[in-house]
N, C-alpha and C positions, 0 to 999 in steps of 0.2 A: 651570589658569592660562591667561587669556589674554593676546593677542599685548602686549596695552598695558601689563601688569604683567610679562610678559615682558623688556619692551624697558629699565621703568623699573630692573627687576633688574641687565642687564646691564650698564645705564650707570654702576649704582649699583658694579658691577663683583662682583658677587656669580660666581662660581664655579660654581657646579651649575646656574643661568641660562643662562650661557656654553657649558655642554656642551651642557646641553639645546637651545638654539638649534643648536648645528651639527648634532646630533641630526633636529631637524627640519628645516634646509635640505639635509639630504643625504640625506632619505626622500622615494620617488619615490612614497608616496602622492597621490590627489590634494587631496585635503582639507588633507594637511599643505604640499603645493606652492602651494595657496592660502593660508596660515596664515604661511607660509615666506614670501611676495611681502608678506604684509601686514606683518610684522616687519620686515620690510629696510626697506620705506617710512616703518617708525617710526625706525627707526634712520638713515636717514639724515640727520636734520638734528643728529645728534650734537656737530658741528664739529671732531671729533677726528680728527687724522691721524696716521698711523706710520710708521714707517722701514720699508716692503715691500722684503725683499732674499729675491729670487728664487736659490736653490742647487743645482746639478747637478755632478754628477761622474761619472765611470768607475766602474764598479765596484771596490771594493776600493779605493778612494781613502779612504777614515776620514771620511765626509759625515756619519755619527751622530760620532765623535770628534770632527770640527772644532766640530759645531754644541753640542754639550754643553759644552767648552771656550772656544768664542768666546760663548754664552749664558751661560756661570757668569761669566765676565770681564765682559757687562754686565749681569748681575745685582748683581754686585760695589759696581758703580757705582751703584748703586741705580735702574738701567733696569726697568722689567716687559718681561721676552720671552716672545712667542707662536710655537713652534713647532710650523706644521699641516706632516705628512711624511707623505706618501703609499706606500702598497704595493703594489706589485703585486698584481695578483688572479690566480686561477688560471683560465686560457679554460675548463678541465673543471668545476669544482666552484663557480668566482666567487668563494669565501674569499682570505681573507688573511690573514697572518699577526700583523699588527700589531704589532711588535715592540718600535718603536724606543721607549716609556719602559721597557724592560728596558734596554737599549742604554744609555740617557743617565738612567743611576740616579740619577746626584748632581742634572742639572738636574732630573728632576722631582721631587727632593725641597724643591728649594729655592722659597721661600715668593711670590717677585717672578717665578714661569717657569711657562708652562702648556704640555703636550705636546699635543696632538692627533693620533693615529693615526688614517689614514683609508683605503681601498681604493680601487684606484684603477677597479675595475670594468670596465665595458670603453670606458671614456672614453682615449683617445689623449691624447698630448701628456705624458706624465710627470704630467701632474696630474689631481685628481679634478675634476669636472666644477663640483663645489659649492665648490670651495677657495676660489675667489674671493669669493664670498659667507660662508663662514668666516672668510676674511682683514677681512672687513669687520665683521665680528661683535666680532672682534676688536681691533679700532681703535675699535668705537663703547665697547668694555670698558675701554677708557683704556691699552692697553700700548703703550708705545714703539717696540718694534721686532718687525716681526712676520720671522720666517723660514719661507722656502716651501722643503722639501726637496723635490725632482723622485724620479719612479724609479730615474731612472738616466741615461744621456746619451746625446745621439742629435740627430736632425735632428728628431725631432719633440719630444723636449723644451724646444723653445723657446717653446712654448707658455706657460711658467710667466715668461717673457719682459712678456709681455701682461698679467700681473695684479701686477707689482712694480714697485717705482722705481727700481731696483739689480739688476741680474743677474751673481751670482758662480760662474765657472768654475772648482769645482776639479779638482786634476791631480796626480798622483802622480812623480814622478820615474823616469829608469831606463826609459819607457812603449816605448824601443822606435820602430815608425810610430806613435803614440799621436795624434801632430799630424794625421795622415791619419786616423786613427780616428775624430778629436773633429767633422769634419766642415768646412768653410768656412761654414755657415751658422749652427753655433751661435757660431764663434769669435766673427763679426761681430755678435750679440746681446751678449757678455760684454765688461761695464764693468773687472769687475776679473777676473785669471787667477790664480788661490791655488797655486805647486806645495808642495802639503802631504807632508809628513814629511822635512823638511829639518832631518836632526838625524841622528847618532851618523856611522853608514857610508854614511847615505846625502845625508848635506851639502854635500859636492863635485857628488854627482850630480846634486841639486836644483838647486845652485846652475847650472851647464851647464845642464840643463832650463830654468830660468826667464827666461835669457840669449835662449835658442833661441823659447819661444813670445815674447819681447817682441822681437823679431827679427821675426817673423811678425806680430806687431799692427803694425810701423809697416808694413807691405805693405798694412796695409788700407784701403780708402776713410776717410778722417773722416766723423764724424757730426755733423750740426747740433749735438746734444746734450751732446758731449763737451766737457769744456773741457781746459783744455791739461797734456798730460802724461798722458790719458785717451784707451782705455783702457789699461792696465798691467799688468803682470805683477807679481807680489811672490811670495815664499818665507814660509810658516807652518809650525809644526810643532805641531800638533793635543795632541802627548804632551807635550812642554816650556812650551810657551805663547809660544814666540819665535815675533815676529811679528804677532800678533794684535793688539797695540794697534796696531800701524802700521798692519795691514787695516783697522780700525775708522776710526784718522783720514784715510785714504783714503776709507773710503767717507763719512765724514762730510763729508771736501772735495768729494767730488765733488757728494752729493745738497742741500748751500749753496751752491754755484755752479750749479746747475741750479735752486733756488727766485730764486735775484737774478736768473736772467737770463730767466726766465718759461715754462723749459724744464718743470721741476715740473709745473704747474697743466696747459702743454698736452696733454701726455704724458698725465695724466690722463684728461684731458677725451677724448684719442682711445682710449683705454682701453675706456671709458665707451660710446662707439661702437661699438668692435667688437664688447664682450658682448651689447650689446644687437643687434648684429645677427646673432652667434650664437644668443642667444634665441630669436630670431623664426625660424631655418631649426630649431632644435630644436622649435619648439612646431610650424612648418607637420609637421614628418618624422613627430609624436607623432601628427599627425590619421592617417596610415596603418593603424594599429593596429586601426581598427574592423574589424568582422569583416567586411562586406559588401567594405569594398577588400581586406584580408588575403587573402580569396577568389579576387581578377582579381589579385593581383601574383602569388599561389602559380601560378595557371593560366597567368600570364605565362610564370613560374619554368621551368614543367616544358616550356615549347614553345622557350625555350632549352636546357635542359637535354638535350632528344631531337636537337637539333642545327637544329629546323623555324626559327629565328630567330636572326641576332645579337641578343645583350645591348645593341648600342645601337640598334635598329630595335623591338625587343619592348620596350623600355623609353618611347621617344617616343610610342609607340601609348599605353603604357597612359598616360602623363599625358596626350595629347589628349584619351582617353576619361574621366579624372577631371576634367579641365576641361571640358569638355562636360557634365559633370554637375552641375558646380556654377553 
């Protein structure tokens, strides 16, 4: 199949299309990485856009429970949700486990939800390197709401920041330093703060917890993008379902008041700029790989290594001498 019947499949929203395409944008072939650049350019005059809501949590916070439960609720509604959830890889072996449609049985049974498990290899930032490009695949397939699961939570998860319109922090109740844990630089990425499982013994707690991070948000600078009342903290509980319509029209208020006031399209558009200029420092890094330079960076390697050089004196050398070459 080519990329042209491809792209007409996905629109048409055909399903086995839709795998296969992420299939291909997340294989580091190069043939398929050419094949991969030509599909996205078919797809992008689609004109289709989705609710990208960016999700990270703690471990042990219920991130498959929320999103299986907050996904069947807009499935309910007669929403299509696309959840791409990334996993960890292993640094030894590179596998992954790929779990989460065991995890979220009922969403992936249901006929308006596609799951996508993907590894996260050894791309930084909580997400796989190709998400974004998956999240787009996705949007040109006609679903409404796409959700981006992270690995986990961290300072470098804010990555998943950069390719959503919405970035949801969720939290667990009870955490303890948890506030110190979550970082001050992902706090200030997160539009809304979810403390999930606010239900049975741990209701009281939850509710204290939610108090305490929305205490914490109004210490933060404003954001051009925030409108008012933003961002917020709110209480869900993943097992009962309280909660979750009130996240939804939260986040619904918030991503209508960022398209009226031209926040939307900008956000975008600098989106749009950073990948692209991610791009370009991945594709200059990928020319290293030929054997003739793998040769002077290992030879580099080893006269740091003996201790004959610093790493940053044996590093300027070698880029003068591949700029000289070129």
């Amino acid at each position: 199949m080519n990329t042209d019947q491809l792209a007409q499949r996905i629109i048409a929203g055909d399903r086995r299309a839709l795998a296969r395409a992420i299939t291909l944008v997340e294989s580091r072939r190069e043939d398929h990485r050419l094949a991969a650049a030509d599909l996205m350019e078919k797809l992008r005059g689609s004109g289709r856009a989705a609710l990208r809501i960016g999700l990270s949590g703690t471990p042990g916070v219920g991130k498959s429970t929320f999103i299986e439960a907050f996904g069947m609720m807009l499935t309910d509604q007669g929403l299509k949700v696309a959840v791409l959830a990334v996993d960890p890889s292993s640094t030894r072996t590179g596998g992954s486990i790929l779990g989460d449609k065991t995890r979220m049985e009922r969403l992936a049974r249901a006929p308006n939800a596609f799951i996508r498990p993907s590894p996260s290899q050894t791309h930084l930032g909580g997400v796989a390197r190709r998400t974004r490009e998956a999240a787009a695949i996705c949007e040109a397939a006609g679903f409404d709401v796409i959700l981006i699961e992270t690995v986990g939570v961290g300072q470098s998860e804010t990555t998943v920041a950069g390719m959503s319109d919405l970035f949801v922090l969720l939290l667990a109740p009870a955490g303890g330093d948890e506030l110190q844990g979550v970082k001050r630089g992902i706090m200030e990425m997160a539009d809304l703060i979810l403390v999930n499982k606010a239900d049975g013994a741990l209701k009281d707690e939850a509710t204290r917890t939610c108090a305490d991070y929305a205490g914490a948000l109004r210490l933060l600078r404003p954001r051009e993008r925030d409108a008012p009342g933003f961002p917020r903290a709110m209480l869900v509980s993943a097992q009962t379902g309280d909660g979750l319509a009130e996240a939804w029209r939260a986040m619904q208020e918030l991503a209508d008041w960022r398209k009226a006031h031209g926040h939307w399209d900008r956000h975008r558009s600098e989106q749009a700029r950073h990948w692209f200029e991610e791009e370009l420092r991945a594709g200059i890094l990928s020319q290293l790989d030929s054997p003739e330079v793998r040769t002077k960076v290992e030879a580099a390697a080893e006269t740091v290594a003996r201790g004959d050089r610093t790493p940053t004196a044996a590093a300027k050398e070698l880029l003068a001498e591949l700029r000289k070459a070129r």
